[in-house]
N, C-alpha and C positions, 0 to 999 in steps of 0.2 A: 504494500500500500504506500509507501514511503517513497519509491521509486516513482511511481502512477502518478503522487501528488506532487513530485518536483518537474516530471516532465509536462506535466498540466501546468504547471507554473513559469515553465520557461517560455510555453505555448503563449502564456498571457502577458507575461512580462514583454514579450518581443511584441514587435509592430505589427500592423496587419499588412503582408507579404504581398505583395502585385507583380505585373510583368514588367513594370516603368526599371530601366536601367540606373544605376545611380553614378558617382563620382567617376568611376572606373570603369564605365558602360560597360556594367557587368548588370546581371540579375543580381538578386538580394542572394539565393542561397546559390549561387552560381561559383563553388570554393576551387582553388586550385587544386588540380591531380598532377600535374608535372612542374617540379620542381629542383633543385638542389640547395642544401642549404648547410650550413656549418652551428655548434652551439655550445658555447663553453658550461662547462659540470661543474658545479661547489658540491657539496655535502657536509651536514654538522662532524659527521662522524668518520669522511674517508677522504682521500686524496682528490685534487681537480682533476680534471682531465677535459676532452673534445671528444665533440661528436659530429658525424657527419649523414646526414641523412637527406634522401633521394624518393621521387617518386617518381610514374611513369602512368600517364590515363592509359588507359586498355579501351576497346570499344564495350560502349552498352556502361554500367556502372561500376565495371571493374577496374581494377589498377593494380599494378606492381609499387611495394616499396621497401626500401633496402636503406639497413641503418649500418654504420661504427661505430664504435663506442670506444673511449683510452681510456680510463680511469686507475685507482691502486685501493683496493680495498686494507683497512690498518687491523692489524694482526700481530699479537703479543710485541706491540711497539715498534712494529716493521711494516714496512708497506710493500703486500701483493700487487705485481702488475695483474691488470685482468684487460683482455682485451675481446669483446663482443660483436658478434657480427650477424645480422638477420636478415633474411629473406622473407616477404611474406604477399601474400595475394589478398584483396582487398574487394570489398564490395559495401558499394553504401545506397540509400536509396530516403525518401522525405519522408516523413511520418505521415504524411494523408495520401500519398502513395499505397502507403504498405496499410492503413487503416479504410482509406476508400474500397480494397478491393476483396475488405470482409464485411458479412452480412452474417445478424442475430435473431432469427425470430424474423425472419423476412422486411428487418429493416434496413437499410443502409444509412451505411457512415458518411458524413461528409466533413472532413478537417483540411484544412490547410496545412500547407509543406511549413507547418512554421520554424525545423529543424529537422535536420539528417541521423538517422542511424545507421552505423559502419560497422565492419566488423573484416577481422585478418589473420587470416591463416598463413601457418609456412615454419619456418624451420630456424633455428637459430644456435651457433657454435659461438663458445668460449673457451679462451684457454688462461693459464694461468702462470706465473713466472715467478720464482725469489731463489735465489741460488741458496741465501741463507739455511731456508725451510727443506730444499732441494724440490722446490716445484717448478713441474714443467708438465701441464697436463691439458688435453685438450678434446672436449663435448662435442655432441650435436644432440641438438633438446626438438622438441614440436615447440610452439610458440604462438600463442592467440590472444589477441589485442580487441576489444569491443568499446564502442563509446558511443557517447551522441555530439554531437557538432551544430554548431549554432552561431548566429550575430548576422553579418553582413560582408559579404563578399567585398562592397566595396569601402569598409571600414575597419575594426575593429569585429573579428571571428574567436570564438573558443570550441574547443574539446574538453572535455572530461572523457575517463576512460578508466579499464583496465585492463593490464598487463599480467600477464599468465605465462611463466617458463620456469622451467629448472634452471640453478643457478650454481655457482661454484660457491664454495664457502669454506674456506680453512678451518682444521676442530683440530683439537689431540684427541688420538687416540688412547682410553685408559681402559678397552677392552681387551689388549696385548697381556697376556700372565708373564711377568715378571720373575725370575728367582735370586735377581744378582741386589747386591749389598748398592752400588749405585747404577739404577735403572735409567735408559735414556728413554728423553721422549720422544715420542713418534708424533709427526706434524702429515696430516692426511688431507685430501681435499675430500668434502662431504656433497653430494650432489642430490641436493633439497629443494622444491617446489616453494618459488617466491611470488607473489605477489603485489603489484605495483598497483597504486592507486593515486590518480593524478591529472592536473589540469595542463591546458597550452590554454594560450593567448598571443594572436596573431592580428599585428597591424600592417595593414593592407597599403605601407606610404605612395606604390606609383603600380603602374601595372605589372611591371615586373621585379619591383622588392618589396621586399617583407620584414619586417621586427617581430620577433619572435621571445617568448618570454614564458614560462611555465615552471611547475614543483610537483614533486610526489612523493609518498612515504614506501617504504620496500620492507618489506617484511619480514625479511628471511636477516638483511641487517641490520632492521631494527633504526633505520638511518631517514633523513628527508633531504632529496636532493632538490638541486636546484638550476633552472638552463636559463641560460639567455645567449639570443643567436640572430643569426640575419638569414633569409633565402631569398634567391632571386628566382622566379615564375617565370615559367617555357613557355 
């Protein structure tokens, strides 16, 4: 119910949607699928890094989008490189699209696009580095990203979303039996199911750049990062 009443709320909060083009002779939810674009990483609790992320329209609602990621996850006072890579297939479509073309009790819907729902499938590899640790280890996860998308194309756009992948995460291992007088430790990499929860915000400065700006919480590090970045529109 909680979901229902925020997207009902976004539906109202937003303006009432038309064909009229605006600054950017764009339609209102007219958002970009081809892009490239760069975004530097904070975190409270882990190294900065960059990011580099791309997309690609497809015919019909689809699209390809393919991310980087550099960052160093901190680890008993040592910093892990970790470096991420994703592929994923994409499909999004307007909420009175997808609600116009169901019917209850022989009645129909009739709503307005007044936002997009997305969603992305596909595949995502990380590896991990600290010679300290002696790590050197390298994944390939599924990876599915869902959100909804909203504002105006030719201003000021947001997502919310989530992210869904396995994740690398250094632990010691203290399931090892031991018998010697001084035991070493074993530094493992643990590969756990994270979840990212988190916003963009995208300003629309000319037809082909963009300001870009967003944050999320990740769950598996217990951490909340932070992007800000520029792309420029194909």
């Amino acid at each position: 119910m909680k979901l229902i009443s925020f997207l009902l709320l976004i539906s109202i909060a937003n303006p009432i949607f038309s064909e009229e083009t605006g600054r950017l002779d764009r339609e209102q939810l007219e958002f970009r699928y081809t892009y490239l674009g760069i975004s530097f990483i904070g975190a409270n609790n882990a190294d900065n890094g960059l990011a580099i992320n791309s997309a690609l329209k497809l015919p019909g609602p689809l699209y390809l989008k393919f991310e980087r990621r550099g960052d160093g996850i901190d680890f008993e006072r040592e910093t892990v490189d970790k470096t991420t890579d994703s592929l994923r297939l994409g499909a999004h479509a307007g909420i009175g699209d997808i609600l116009n073309n169901i019917s209850a009790g022989g009645v129909d819907f009739s709503v307005k696009n007044s936002f997009e729902i997305y969603g992305e499938l596909g595949v995502k590899s990380w590896s991990v580095e600290n010679a300290d640790f002696n790590f050197d280890e390298n994944e390939y996860e599924a990876h599915f990203v869902s959100g909804i998308h909203f504002g105006d194309s030719n201003d000021w756009e947001g997502k919310i979303f989530l992210d869904i992948s396995s994740e690398a995460e250094p632990i010691i291992n203290d399931d090892i039996v031991c018998l010697e007088v001084d035991c070493p430790t074993i530094y493992e990499i643990s590969d756990d199911q994270n979840r990212r929860f988190g916003f963009e915000a995208v300003y629309n400065m000319g037809k082909y750049t963009a300001f870009t700006i967003g944050a999320s919480t990740n769950s598996l590090y217990d951490s909340t990062t932070f992007e800000v970045g520029f792309r420029i529109n194909l």
